[in-house]
BAFI-3210 file (N, C-alpha, C; in Angstrom, 3 decimals, decimal comma, padded with zeros to 6 digits):
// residues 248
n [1|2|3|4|5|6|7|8|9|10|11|12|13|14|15|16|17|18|19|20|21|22|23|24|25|26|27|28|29|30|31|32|33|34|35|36|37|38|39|40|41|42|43|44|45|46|47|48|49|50|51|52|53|54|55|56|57|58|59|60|61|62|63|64|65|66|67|68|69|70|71|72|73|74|75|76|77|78|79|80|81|82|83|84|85|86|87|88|89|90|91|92|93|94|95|96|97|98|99|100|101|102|103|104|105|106|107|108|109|110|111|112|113|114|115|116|117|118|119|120|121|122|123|124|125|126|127|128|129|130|131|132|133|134|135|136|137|138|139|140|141|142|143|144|145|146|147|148|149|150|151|152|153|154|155|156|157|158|159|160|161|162|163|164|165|166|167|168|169|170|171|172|173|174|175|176|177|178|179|180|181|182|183|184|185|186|187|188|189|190|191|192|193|194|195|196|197|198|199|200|201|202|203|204|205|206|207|208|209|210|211|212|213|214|215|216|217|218|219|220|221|222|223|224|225|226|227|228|229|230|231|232|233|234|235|236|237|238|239|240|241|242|243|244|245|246|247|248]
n.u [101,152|103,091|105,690|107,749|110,623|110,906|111,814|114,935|115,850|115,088|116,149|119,369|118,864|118,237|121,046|122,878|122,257|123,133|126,166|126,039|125,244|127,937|130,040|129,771|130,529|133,088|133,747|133,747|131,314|128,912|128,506|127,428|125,355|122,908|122,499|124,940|127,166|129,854|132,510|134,505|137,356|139,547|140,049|140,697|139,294|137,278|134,074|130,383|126,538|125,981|128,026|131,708|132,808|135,316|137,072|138,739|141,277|143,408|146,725|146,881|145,690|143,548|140,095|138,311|134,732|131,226|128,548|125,509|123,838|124,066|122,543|120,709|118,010|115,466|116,589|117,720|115,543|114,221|115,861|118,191|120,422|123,300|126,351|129,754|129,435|128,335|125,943|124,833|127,085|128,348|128,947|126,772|126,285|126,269|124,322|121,867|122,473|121,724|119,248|117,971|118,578|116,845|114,620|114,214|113,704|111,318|111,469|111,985|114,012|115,201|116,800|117,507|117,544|119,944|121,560|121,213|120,740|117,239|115,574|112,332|110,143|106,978|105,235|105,180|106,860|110,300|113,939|116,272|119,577|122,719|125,277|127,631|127,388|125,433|121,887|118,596|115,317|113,027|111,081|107,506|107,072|105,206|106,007|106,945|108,038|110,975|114,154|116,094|119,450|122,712|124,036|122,904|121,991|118,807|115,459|112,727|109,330|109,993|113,212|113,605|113,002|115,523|118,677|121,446|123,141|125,343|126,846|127,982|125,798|124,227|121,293|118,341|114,954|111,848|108,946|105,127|104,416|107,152|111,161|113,340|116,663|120,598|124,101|127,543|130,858|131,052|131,889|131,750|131,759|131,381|128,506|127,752|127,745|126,098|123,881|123,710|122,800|120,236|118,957|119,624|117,673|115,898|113,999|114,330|112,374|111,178|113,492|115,702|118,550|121,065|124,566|127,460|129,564|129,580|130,388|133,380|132,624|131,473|128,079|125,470|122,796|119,846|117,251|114,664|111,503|110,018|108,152|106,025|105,060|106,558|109,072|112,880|115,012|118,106|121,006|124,174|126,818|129,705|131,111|128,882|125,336|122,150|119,018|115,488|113,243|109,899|105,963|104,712]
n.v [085,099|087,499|087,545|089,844|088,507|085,519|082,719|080,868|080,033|081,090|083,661|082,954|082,791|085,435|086,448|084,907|086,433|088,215|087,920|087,177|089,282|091,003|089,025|089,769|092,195|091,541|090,877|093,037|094,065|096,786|098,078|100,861|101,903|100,417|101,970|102,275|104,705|106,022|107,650|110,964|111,814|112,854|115,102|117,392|114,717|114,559|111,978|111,980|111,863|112,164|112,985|114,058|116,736|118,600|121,485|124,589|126,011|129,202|128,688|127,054|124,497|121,908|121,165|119,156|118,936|118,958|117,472|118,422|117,085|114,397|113,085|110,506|110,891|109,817|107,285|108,881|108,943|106,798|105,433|104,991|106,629|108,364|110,415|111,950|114,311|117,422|119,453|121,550|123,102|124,349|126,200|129,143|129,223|126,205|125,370|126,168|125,200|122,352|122,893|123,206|120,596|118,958|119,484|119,035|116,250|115,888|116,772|118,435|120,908|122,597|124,579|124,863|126,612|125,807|125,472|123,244|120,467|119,854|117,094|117,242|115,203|114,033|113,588|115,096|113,760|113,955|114,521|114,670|116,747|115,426|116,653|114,564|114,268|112,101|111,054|111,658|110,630|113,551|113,662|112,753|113,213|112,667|109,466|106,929|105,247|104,906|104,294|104,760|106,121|104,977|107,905|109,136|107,323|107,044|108,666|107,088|105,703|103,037|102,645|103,869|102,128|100,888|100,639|102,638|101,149|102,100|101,425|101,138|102,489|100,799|100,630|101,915|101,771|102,859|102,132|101,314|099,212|098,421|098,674|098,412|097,686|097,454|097,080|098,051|096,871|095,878|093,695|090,350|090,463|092,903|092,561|090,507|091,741|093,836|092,490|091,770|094,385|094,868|093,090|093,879|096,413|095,093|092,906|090,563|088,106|084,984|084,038|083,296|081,727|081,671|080,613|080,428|078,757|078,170|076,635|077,725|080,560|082,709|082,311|084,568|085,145|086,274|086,650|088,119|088,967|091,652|091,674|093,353|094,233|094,202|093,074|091,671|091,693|090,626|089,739|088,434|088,496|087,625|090,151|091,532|093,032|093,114|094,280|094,296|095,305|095,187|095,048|092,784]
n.w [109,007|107,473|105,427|103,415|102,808|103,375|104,562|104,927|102,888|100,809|101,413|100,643|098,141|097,179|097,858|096,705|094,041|094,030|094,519|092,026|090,620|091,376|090,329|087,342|087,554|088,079|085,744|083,936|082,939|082,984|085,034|085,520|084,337|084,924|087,688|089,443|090,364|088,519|089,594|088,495|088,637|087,123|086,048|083,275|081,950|082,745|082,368|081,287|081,449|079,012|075,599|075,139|073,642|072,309|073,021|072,104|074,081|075,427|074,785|072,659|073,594|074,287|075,978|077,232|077,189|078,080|076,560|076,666|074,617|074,174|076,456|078,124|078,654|079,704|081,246|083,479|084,645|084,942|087,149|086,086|085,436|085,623|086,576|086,241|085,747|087,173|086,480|087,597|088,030|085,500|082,944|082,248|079,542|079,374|080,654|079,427|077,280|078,093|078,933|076,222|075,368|076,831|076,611|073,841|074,390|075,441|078,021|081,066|082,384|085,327|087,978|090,982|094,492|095,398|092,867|092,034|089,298|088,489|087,129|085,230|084,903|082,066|083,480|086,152|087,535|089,302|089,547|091,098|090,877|092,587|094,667|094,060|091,298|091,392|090,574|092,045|093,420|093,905|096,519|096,945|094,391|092,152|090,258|092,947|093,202|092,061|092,698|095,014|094,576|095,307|097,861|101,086|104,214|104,299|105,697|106,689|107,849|107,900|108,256|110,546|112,639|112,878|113,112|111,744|109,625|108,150|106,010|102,407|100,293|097,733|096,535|097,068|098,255|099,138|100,242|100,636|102,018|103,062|103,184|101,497|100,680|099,029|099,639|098,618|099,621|101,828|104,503|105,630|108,525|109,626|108,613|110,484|112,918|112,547|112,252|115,182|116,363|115,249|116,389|119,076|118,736|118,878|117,205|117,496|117,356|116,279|115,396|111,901|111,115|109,126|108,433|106,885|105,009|101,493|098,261|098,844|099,529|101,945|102,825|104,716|106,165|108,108|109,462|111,364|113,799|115,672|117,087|116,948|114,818|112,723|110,574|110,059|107,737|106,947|104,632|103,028|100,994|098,984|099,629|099,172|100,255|101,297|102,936|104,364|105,733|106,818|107,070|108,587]
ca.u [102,043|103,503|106,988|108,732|111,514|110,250|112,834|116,568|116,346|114,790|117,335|120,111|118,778|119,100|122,604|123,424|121,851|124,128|127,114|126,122|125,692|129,255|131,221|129,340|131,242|134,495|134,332|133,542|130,384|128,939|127,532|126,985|124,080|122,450|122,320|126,247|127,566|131,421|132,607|135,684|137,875|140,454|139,325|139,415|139,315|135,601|132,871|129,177|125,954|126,379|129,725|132,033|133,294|136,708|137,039|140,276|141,481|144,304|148,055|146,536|145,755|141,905|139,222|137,049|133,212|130,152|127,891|124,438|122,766|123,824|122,220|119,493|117,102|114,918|117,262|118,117|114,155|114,028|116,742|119,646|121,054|124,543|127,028|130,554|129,258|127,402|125,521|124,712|128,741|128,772|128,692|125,254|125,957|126,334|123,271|120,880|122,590|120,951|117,606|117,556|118,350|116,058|113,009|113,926|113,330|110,113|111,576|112,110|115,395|115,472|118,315|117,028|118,011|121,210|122,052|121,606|119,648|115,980|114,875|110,666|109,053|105,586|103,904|105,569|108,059|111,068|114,932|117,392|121,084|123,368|126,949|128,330|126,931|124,444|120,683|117,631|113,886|112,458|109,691|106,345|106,943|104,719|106,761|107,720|108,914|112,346|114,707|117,299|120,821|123,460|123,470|122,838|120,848|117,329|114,976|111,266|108,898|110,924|114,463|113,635|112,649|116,536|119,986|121,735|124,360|126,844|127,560|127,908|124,324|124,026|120,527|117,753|113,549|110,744|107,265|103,802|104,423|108,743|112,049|114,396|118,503|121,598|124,940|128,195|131,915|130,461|132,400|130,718|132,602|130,451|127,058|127,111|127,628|124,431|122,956|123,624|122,586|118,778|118,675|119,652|116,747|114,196|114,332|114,288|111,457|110,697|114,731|115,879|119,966|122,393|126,448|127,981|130,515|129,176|131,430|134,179|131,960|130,546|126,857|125,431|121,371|119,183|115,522|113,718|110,609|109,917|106,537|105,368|104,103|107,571|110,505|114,053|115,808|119,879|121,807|125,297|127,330|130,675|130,900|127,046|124,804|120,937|118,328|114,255|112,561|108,855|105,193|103,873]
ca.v [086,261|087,990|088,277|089,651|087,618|084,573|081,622|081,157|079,750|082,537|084,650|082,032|083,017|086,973|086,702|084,385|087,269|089,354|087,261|086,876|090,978|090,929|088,567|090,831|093,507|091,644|090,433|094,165|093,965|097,914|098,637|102,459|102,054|100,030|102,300|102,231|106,159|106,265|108,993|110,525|112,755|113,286|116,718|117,440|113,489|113,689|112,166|112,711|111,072|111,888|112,570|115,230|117,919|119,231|123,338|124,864|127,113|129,476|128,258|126,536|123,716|121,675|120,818|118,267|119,650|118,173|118,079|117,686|116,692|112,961|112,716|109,966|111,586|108,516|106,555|109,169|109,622|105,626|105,940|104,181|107,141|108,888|111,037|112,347|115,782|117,815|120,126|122,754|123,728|124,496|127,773|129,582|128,351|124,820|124,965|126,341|124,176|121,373|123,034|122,675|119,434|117,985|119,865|118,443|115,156|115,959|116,930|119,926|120,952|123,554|124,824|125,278|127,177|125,760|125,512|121,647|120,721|119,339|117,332|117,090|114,387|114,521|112,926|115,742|112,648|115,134|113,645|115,561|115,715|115,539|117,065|113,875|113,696|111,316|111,767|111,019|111,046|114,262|112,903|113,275|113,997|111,396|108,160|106,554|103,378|105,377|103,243|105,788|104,969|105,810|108,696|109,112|106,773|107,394|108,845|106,986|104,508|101,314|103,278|104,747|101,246|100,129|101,792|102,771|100,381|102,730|100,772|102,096|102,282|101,103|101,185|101,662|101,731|102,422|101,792|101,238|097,896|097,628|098,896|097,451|098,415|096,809|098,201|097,108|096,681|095,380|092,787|090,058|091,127|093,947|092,131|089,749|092,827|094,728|091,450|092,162|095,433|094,301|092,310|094,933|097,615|094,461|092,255|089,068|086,531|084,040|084,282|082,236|082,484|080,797|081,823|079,179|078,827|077,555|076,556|079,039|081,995|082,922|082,922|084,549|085,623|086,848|087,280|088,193|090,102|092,374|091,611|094,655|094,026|094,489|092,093|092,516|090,513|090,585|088,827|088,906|087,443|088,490|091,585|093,215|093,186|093,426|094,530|094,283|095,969|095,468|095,208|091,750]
ca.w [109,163|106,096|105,195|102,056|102,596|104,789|104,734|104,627|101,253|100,032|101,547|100,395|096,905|097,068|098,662|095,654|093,093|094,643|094,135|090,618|089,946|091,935|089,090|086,147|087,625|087,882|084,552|083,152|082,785|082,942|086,017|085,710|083,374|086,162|089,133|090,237|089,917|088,335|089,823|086,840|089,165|086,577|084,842|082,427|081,108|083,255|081,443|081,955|080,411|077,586|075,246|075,625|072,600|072,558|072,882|071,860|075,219|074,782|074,785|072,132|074,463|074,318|077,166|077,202|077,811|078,526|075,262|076,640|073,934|074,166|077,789|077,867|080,175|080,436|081,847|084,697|085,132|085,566|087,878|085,591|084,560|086,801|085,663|087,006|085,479|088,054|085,560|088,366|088,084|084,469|082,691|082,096|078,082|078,972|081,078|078,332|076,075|078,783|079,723|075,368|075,179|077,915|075,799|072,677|074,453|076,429|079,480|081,804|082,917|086,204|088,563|092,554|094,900|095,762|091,690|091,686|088,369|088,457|085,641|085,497|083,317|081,706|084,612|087,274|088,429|089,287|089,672|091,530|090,961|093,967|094,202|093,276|090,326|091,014|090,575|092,833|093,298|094,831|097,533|096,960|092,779|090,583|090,498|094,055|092,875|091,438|093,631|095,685|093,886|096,270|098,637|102,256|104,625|103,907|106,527|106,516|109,000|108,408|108,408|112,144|113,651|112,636|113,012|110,207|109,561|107,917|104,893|101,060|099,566|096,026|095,899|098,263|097,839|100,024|099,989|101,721|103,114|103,374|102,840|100,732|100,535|098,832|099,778|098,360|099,735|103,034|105,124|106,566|109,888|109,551|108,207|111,777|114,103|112,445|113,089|116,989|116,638|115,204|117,958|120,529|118,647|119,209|115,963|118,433|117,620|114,764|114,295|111,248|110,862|108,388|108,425|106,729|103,443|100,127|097,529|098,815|099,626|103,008|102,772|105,677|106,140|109,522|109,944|112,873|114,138|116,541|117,728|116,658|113,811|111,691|110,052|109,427|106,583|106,384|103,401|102,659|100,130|098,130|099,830|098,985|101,538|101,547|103,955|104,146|106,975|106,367|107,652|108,706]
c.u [102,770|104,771|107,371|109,918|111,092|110,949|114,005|116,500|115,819|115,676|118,803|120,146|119,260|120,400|123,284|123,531|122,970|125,513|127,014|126,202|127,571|130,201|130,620|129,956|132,805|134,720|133,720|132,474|129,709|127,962|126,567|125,638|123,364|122,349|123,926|126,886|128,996|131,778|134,331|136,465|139,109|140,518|140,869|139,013|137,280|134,682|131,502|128,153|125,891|127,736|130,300|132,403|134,886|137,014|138,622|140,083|142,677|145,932|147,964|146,422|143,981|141,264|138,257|135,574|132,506|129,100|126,588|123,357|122,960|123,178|121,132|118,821|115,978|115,584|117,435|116,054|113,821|114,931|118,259|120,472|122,348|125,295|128,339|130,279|127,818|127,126|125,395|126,233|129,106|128,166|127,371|125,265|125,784|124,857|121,709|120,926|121,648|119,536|117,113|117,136|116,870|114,366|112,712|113,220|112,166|110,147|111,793|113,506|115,090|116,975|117,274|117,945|119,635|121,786|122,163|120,136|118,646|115,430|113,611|110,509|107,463|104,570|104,261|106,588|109,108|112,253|115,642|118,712|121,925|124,639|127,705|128,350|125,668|122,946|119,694|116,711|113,541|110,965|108,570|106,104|106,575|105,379|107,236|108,322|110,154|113,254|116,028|118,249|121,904|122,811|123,619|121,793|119,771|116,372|112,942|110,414|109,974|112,463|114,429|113,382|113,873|117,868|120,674|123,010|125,510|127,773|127,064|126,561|124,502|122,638|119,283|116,131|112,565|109,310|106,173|104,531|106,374|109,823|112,904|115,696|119,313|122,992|126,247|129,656|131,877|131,512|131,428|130,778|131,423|128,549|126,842|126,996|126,382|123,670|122,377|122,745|120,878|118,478|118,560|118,213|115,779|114,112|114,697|113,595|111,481|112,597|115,307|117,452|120,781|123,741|127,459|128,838|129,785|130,065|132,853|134,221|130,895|129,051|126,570|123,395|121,004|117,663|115,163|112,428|110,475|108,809|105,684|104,389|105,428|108,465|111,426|114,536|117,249|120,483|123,229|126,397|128,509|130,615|129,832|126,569|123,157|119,802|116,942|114,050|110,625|108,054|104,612|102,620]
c.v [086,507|088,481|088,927|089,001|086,814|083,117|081,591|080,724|080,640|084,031|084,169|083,050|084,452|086,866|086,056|085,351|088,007|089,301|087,437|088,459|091,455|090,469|088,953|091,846|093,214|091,201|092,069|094,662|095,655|098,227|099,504|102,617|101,307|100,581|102,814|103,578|105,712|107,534|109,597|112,262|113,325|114,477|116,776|115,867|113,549|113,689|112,456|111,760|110,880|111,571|114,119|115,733|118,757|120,677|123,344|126,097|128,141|128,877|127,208|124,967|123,251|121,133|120,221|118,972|118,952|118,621|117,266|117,149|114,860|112,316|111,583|109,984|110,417|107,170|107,524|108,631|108,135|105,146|105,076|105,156|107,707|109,263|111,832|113,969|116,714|119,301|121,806|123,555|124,523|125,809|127,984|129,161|126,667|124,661|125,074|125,521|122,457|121,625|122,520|121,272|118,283|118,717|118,864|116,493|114,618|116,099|118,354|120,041|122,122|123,167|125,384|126,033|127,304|125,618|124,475|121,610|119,518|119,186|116,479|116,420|114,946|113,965|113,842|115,020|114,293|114,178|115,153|115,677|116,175|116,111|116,465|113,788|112,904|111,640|110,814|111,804|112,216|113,809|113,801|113,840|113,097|110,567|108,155|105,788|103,702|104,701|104,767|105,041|105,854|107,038|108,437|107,616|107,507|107,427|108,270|106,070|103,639|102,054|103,519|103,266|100,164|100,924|101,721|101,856|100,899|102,051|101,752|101,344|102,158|101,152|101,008|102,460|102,000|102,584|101,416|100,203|097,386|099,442|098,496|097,963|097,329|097,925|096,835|097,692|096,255|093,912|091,652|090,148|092,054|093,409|091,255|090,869|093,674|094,106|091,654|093,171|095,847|093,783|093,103|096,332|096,561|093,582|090,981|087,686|086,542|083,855|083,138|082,822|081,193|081,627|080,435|079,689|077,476|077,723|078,004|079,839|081,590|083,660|083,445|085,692|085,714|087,648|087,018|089,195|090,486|092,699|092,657|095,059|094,326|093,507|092,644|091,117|090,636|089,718|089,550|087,708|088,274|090,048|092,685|092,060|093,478|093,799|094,821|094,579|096,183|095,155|093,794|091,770]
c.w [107,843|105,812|104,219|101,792|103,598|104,852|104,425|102,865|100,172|099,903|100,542|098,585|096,631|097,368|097,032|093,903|093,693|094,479|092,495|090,069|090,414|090,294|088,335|086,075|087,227|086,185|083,440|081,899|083,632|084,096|086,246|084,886|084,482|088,025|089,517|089,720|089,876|088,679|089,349|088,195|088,741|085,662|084,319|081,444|081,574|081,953|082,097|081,007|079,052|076,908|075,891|073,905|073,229|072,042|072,900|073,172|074,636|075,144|073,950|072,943|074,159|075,430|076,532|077,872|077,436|077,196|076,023|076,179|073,526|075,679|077,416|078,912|080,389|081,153|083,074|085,381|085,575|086,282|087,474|085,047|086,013|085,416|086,560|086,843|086,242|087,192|086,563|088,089|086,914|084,153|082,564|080,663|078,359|079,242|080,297|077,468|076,854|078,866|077,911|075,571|075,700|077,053|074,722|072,940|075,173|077,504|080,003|082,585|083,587|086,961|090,114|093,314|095,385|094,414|091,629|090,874|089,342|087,208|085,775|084,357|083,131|082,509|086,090|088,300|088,268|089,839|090,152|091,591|092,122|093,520|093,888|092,253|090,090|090,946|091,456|093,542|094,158|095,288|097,110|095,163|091,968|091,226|091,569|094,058|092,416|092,413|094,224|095,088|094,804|097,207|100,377|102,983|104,928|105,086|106,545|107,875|108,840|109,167|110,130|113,350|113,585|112,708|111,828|109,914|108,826|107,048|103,705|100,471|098,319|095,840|097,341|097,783|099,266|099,569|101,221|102,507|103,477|102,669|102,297|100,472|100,105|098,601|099,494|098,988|101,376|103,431|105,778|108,179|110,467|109,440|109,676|113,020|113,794|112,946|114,326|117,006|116,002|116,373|119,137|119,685|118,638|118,149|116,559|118,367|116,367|114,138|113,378|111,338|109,922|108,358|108,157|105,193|102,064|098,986|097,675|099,508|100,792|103,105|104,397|105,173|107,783|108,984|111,328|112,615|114,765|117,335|117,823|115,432|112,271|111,606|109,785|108,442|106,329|105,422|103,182|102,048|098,952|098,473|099,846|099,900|100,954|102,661|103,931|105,470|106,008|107,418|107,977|107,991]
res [x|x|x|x|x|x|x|x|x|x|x|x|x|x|x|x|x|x|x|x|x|x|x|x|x|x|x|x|x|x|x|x|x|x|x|x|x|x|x|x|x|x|x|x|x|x|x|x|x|x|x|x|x|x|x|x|x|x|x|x|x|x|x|x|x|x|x|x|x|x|x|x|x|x|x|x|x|x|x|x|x|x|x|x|x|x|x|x|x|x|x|x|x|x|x|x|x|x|x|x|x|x|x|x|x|x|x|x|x|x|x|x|x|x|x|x|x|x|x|x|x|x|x|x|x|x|x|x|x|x|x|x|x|x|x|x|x|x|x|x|x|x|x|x|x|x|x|x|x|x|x|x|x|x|x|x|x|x|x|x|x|x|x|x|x|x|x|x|x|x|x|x|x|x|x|x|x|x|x|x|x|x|x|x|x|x|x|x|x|x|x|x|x|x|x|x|x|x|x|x|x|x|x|x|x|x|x|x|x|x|x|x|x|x|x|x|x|x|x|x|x|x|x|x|x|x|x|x|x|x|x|x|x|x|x|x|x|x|x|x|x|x|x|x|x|x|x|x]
***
């Protein structure tokens, strides 16, 4: 039988990775280049991927603006890029000054129907940016492996044979054979009651469980299967949370 995660000490280990991206953060170590959207709600201080440029307004007074020619569009397009600057919002100059930029660097910059940009690589991969700011993969465009970074819970096979547990998504993947999610500010309060709530959608046999404290810190893991031909995997450790839903 075929797990992607298939023993507690395997789980043990992710939960511990998880811990360890955790104290990187507290010791100010840069998340946002890794997936994690800063979201800058102090306008005009907001920044954006790139830098900003300072415009003189009148009352002789200056505004910070979004210069998109420091963006690094391969980083959104490999899904490390986020930005508090939601480009759809900005004047019709800034946005030319973007659809440039994204040429000069081999890319394609559009605006859809609702005015949220779309930027197209040279393989038809396509990234979408959300009203937060953040950006993510349009389905079915080249590259599937782009990992969802934040956002909503994600609608696919694994997703529908599990309830949504209603935690903050930092990053979340699917694929042929699984699902994969890590969500952070999670309780483990919270991580043993999803538990239940696998259990109550069927997630009953083969169950492995650890919920114990290691130096300190409450490790806590859950696998089961569902005799269906599917696994669930739970981990939780320093507040993030993981989750594998895959195919035997």
């Amino acid at each position: 039988m075929k797990r992607i995660v298939i023993n507690i000490r395997s789980l043990t280990a992710l939960a511990l990775a998880l811990v360890l991206a955790a104290s990187l953060a507290s010791c100010g170590f840069n998340l946002g280049q890794y997936g994690q959207h800063i979201k800058y709600d102090d306008l005009p201080l907001r920044r954006d991927d790139g830098t900003d440029v300072v415009v003189s307004v009148s009352g002789g007074k200056s505004l910070n603006m979004p210069d998109p020619s420091g963006i690094d569009f391969s980083s959104i397009m490999n899904g490390l890029g986020g930005a508090g600057t939601v480009w759809g919002e900005q004047t019709e100059e800034i946005k030319q000054q973007l659809i440039k930029a994204a040429r000069e660097n081999g890319f394609e910059i559009s605006f859809d129907e609702n005015g949220c940009a779309v930027l197209t690589g040279v393989d038809g991969t396509q990234m979408k940016q959300n009203a937060d700011g953040s950006w993510l993969p349009v389905e079915g465009s080249g590259n599937v492996d782009i990992p969802q970074l934040g956002g909503d819970w994600p609608d696919n096979e694994f997703t529908r044979l599990v309830p949504n547990p209603g935690f903050k998504i930092l990053m979340a993947n699917g694929e042929e054979e699984g699902f994969t999610a890590a969500f952070t500010e999670v309780t483990v309060a919270q991580v043993r009651a999803y538990a239940e709530k696998l259990r109550a959608a069927g997630f009953t046999e083969d169950e492995e469980l650890q919920d114990e404290e290691v130096m300190g810190m409450v490790i806590y893991s859950f696998f089961a299967s569902n005799g269906k031909g599917y696994s669930v995997s739970l981990s939780y450790a320093s507040e993030m949370a993981s989750l594998v839903v895959s195919k035997e």
